[in-house]
C-alpha positions in Angstrom: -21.0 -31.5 -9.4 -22.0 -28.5 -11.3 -20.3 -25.3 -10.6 -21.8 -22.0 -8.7 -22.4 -18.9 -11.5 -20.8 -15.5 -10.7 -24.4 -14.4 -9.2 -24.9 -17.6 -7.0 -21.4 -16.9 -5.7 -21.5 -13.0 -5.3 -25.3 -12.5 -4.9 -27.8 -10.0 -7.2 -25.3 -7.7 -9.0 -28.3 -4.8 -7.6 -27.0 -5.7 -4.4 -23.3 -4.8 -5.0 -24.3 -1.5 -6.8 -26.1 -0.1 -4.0 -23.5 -1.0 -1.5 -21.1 0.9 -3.8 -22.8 3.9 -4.3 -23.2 4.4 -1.0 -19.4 4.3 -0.4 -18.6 6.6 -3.1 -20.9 9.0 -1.8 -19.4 8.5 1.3 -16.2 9.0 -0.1 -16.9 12.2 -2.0 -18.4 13.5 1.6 -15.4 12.6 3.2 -13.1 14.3 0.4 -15.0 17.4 0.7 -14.6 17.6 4.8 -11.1 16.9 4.1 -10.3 20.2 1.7 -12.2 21.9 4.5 -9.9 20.8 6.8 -6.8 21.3 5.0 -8.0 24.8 3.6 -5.6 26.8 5.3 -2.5 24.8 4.7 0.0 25.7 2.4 -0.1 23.4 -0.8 2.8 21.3 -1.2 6.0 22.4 -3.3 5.2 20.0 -6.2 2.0 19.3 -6.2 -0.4 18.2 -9.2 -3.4 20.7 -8.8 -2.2 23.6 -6.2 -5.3 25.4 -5.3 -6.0 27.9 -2.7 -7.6 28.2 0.6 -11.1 29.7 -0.7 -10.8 27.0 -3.8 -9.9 24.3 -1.6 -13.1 25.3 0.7 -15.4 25.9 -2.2 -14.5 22.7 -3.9 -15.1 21.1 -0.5 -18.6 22.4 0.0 -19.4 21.3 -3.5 -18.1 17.5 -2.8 -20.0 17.4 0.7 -22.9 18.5 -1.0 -23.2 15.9 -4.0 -22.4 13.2 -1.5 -25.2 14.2 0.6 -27.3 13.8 -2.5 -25.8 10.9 -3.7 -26.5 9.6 -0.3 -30.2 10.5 -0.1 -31.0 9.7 -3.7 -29.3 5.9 -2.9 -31.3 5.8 -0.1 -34.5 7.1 -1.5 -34.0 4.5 -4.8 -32.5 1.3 -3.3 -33.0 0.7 0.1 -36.7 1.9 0.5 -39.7 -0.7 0.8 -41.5 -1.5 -2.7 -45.2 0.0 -1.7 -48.3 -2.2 -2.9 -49.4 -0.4 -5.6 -46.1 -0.9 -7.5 -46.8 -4.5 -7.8 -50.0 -3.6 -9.8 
């Protein structure tokens, strides 16, 4: 009985990119909202990068933004249907 390779088991490794850069640009949308949120809370006593409210909410803006991006440009490039005259 001959054994399954890593892409029989896990499918096209394109497959698992996509599905991951869709997360992380998730993720960086999600990190941005949160500095939004937590803009005008004081930062914590010891804490590794303290930044201030108008930081926090321009840092935010720029993490929603590129995740938007990222999430258009994934969308655009991976998931889109190949058109017929890209098979000639």
């Amino acid at each position: 009985m001959a054994l399954p390779t890593t892409e029989e088991r896990l499918g096209s490794p394109q497959r698992i990119v996509r599905f991951f850069t869709l997360i992380m640009s998730l993720v960086y949308a999600s990190l941005g909202v949160w500095l939004w949120l937590t803009a005008n809370r004081p930062s914590a006593a010891g804490a590794l990068l303290p930044l201030g409210p108008k930081t926090r909410m321009v840092l935010g803006t720029v993490f929603i933004l590129y995740g938007l991006i990222r999430f258009v440009r994934t969308l655009r490039t991976q998931f889109r249907k190949p058109t017929p005259d890209e098979f000639s």
